[in-house]
C-alpha positions as a printed NumPy array, in Angstrom:
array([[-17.325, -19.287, 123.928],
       [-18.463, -21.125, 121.144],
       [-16.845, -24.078, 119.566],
       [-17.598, -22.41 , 116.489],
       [-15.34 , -19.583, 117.249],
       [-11.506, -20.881, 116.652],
       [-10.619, -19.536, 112.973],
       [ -9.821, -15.773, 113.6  ],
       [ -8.759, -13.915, 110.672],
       [ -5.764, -12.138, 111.392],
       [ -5.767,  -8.772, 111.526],
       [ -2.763,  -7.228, 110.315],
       [ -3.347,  -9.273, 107.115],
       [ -4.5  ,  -7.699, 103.832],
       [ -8.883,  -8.041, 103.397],
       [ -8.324, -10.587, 100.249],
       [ -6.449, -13.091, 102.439],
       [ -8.628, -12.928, 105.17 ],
       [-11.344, -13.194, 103.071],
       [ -9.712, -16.441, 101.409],
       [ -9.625, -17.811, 104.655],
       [-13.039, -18.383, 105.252],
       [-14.768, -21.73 , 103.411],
       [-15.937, -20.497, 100.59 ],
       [-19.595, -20.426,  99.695],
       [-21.77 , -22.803,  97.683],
       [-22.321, -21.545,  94.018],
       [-25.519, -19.642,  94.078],
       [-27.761, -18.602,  90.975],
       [-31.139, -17.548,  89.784],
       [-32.954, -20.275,  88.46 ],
       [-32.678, -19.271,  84.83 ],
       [-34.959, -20.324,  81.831],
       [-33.053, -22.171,  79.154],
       [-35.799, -20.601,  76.584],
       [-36.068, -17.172,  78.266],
       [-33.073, -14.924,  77.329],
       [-34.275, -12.331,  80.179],
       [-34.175, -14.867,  82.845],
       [-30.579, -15.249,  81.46 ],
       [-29.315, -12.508,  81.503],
       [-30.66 , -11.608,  85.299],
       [-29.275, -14.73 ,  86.156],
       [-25.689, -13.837,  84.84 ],
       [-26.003,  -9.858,  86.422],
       [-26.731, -11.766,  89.841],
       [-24.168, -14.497,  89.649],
       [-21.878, -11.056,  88.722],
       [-22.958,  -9.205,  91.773],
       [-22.068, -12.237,  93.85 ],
       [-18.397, -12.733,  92.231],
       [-17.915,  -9.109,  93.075],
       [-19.053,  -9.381,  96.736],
       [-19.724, -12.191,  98.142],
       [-16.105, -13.175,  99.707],
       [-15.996,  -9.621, 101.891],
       [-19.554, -10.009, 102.934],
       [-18.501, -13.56 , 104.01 ],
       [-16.107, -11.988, 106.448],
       [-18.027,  -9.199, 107.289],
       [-20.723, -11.516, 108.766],
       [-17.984, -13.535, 110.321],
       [-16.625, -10.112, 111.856],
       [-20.374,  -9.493, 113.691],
       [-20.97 , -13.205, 114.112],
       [-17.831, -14.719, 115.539],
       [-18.423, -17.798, 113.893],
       [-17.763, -19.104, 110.626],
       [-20.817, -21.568, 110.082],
       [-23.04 , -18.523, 111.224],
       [-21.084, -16.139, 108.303],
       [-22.192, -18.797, 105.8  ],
       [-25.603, -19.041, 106.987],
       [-26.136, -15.491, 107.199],
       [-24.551, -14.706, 103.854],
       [-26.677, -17.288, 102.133],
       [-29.915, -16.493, 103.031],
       [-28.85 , -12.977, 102.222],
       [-27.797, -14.036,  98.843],
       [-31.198, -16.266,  98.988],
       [-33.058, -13.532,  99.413],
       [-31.797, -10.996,  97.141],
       [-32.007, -13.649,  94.267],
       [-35.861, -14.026,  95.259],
       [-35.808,  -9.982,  94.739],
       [-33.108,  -9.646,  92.17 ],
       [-35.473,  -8.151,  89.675],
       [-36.802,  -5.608,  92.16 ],
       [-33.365,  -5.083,  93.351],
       [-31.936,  -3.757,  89.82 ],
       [-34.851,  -1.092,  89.473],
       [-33.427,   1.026,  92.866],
       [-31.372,   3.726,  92.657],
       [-28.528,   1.784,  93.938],
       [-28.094,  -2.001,  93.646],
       [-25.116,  -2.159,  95.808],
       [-27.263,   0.001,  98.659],
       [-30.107,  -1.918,  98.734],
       [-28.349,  -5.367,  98.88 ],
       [-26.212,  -4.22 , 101.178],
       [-29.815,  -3.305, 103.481],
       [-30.053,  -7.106, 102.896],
       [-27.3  ,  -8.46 , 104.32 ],
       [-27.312,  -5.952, 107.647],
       [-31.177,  -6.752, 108.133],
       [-29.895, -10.431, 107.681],
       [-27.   , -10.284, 110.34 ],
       [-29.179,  -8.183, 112.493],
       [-31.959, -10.62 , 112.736],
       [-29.194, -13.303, 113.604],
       [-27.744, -11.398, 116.598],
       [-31.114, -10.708, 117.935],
       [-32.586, -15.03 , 117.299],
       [-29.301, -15.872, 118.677],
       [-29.605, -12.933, 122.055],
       [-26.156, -11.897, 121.446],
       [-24.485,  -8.427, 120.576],
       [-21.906,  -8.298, 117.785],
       [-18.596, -10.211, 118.155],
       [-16.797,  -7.346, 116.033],
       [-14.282,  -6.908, 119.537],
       [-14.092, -10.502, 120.236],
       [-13.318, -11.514, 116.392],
       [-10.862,  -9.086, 116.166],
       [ -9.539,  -9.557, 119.757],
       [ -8.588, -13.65 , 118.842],
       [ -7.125, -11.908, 115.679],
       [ -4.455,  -9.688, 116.932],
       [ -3.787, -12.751, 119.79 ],
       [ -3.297, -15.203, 117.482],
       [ -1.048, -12.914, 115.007],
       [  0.796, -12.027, 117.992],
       [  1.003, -16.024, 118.942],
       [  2.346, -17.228, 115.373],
       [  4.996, -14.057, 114.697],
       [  6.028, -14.491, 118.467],
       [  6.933, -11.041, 118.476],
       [  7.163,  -9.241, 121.745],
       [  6.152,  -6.093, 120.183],
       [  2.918,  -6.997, 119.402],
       [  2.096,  -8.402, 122.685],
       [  3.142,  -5.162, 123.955],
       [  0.865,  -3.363, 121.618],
       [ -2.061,  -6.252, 122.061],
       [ -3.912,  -3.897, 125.026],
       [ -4.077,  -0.795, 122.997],
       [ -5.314,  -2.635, 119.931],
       [ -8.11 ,  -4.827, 122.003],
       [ -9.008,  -1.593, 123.266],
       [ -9.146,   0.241, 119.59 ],
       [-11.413,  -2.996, 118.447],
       [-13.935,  -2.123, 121.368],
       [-13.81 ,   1.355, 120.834],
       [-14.501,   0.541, 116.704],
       [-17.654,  -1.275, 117.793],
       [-19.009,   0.919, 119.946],
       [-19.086,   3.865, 117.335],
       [-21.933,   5.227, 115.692],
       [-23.408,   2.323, 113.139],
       [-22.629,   4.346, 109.963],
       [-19.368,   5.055, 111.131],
       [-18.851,   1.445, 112.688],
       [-19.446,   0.584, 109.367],
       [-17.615,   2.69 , 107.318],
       [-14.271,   2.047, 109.618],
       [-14.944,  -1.854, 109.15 ],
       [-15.113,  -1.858, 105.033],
       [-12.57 ,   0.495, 104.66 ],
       [ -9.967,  -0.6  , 107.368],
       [-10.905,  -4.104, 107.905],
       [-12.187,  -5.575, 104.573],
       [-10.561,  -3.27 , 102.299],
       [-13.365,  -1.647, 100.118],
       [-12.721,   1.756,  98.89 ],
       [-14.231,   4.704,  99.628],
       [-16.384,   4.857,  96.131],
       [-17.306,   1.09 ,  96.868],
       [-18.426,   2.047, 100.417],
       [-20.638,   5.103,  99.235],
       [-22.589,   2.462,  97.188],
       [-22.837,   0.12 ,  99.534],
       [-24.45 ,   3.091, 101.768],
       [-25.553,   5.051,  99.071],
       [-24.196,   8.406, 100.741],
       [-20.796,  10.163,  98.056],
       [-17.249,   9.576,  99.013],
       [-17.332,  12.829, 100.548],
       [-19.921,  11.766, 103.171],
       [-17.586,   8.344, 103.6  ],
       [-15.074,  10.313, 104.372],
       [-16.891,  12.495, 106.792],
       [-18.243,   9.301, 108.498],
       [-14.427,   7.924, 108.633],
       [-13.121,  11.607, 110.144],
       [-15.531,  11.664, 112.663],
       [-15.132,   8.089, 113.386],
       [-11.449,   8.52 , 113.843],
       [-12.182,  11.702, 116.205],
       [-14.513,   9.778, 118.424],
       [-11.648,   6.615, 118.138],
       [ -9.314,   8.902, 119.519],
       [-10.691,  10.517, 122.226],
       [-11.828,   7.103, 123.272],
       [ -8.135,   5.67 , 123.835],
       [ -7.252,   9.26 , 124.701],
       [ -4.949,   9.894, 121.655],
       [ -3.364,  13.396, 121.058],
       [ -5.596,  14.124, 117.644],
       [ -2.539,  16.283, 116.108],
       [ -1.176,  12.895, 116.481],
       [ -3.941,  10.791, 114.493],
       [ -4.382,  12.446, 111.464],
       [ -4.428,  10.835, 107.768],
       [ -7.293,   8.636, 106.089]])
């Protein structure tokens, strides 16, 4: 286990705190023109696009990574390299989608330098332990094997509906925010998140007339 690895963010806690958690990242810009309004003005859309995102894609690198040094790193040579493309970036379709591409390509490429698979169960596994630890509350020991075993279950869904379970349920985006991260509608969200839910349950062999709701 890596030394790295010792700053779990709890669980059952809402996405902003957990996301406050985490040490937050270094201010990051386009290098702007003093004489060029244009250059100012993509530097102030960018530095908006970061202020809007940046803390949950902090954590959701530190959900795949395990490790907090390896969120930053990821996230800022994401950031790096969407400011590098920024221009580019605001003639898609969707900016959300394709800097969301970004990051995933970015964490991706991390896993695979580093040989590792994602530590989405073993994050989330130190996170319901150490929640259980501080509340000392026998209840949640007694629910800690079901839970461990939801976490595993999560990560070995279908990616888009890995995905879509982790920003809604873990760091808290909404369903509009999601389909523009993904640049699928709300309606295919939700059809990601119902059949992620199915699959969830028949995993930890749930009664499904007992699972229902977003």
């Amino acid at each position: 286990m890596s030394a790295d690895r010792d700053r779990p963010l709890p669980a059952c806690a809402p996405a902003h705190v957990r996301a406050a958690e985490l040490s937050p990242l270094p201010r990051c810009s386009l290098p702007a023109s003093a004489s060029d309004p244009f250059d100012h003005r993509l530097s102030i859309t960018f530095e908006a696009f970061l202020a809007t995102h940046a803390r949950k894609w902090l954590t959701y690198a530190y959900l795949h990574t395990g490790s907090e040094a390896a969120a930053g790193e990821v996230t800022r040579a994401a950031y790096g390299q969407l400011g590098r493309l920024w221009p580019h970036a605001l003639r898609q379709a969707s900016v959300e989608a394709y800097a969301w591409s970004v990051l995933k390509e970015r964490v991706v490429e991390w896993l695979y330098d580093h040989q590792q698979p994602t530590a989405l169960t073993e994050t989330a596994a130190f996170a319901v332990v150490t929640h259980a630890l501080l509340r000392e509350c026998q209840q949640q020991f007694a629910m800690l094997e079901s839970q461990l075993g939801l976490y595993a279950a999560i990560a070995r869904l279908p990616e888009r509906q890995c995905d879509v379970i982790v920003l809604r349920h873990v760091i808290g985006y909404s369903d509009a925010q999601i389909g523009s991260l993904l640049g699928v509608d709300e309606v295919t969200v939700r059809s990601y998140a119902s059949r992620g839910k199915r699959k969830l349950a028949a995993a930890l062999g749930i009664d499904q007339g007992n699972a229902r709701g977003n």
